[in-house]
C-alpha positions as semicolon CSV with decimal commas, in nm:
position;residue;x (nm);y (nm);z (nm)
1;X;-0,582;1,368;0,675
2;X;-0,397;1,613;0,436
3;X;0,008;1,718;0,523
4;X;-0,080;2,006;0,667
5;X;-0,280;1,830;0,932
6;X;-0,030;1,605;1,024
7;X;0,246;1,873;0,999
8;X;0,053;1,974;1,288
9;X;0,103;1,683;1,514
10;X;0,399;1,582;1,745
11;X;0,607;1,282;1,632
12;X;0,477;1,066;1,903
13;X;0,110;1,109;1,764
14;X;0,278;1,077;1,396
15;X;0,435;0,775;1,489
16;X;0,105;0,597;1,659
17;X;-0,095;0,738;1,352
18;X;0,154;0,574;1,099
19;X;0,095;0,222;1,280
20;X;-0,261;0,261;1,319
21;X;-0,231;0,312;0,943
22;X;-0,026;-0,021;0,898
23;X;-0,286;-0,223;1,088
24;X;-0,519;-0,103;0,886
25;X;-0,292;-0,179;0,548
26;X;-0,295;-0,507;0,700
27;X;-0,634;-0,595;0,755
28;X;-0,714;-0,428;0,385
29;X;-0,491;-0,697;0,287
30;X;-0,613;-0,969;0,427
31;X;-0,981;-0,881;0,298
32;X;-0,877;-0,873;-0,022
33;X;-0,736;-1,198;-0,048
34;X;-1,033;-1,372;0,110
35;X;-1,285;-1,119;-0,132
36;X;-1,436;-0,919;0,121
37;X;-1,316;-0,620;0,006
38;X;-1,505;-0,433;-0,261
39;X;-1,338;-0,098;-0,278
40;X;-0,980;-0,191;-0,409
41;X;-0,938;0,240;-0,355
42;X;-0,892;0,167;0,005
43;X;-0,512;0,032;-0,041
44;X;-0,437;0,304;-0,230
45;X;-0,569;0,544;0,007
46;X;-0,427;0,407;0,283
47;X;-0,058;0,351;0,100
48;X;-0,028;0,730;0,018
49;X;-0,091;0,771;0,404
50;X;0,164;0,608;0,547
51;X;0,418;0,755;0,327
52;X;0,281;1,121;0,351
53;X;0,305;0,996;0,732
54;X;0,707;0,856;0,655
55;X;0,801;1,200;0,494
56;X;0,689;1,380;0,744
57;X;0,847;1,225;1,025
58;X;1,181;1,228;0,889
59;X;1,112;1,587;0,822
60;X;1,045;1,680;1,153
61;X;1,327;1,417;1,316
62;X;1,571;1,608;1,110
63;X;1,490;1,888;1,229
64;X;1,494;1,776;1,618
C-alpha cells in the first residue's frame, strides 16, 4: 500500500489499517524471537507502514 493509496482512505479506515499493521508488527515479533521467521524484510516492511500510516493521519487530522 503506497501513500497515495492510503491518502485515499478516511481516517477511520487509516486508523483500523494502522492497528491491523501493529498486530501484525507484533506477531512478526514474536516469530522472530522463537525463529520462525525467515524473512527478517518483513519488520522492515511493516515498520515503514505504520509510519507512512502515522504521517498521514496527522496530515489529514490537521486538516479536519
Amino acid at each position: 500500500m503506497d501513500a497515495a493509496e492510503i491518502r485515499e482512505m478516511n481516517i477511520e479506515s487509516i486508523q483500523e489499517e494502522l492497528d491491523d499493521a501493529r498486530e501484525s508488527l507484533m506477531r512478526l515479533r514474536f516469530q522472530l524471537t522463537t525463529g520462525e521467521l525467515t524473512d527478517h524484510t518483513q519488520i522492515r516492511q511493516i515498520r515503514r507502514k505504520i509510519a507512512r500510516l502515522i504521517t498521514i493521519l496527522k496530515e489529514k487530522e490537521g486538516e479536519a
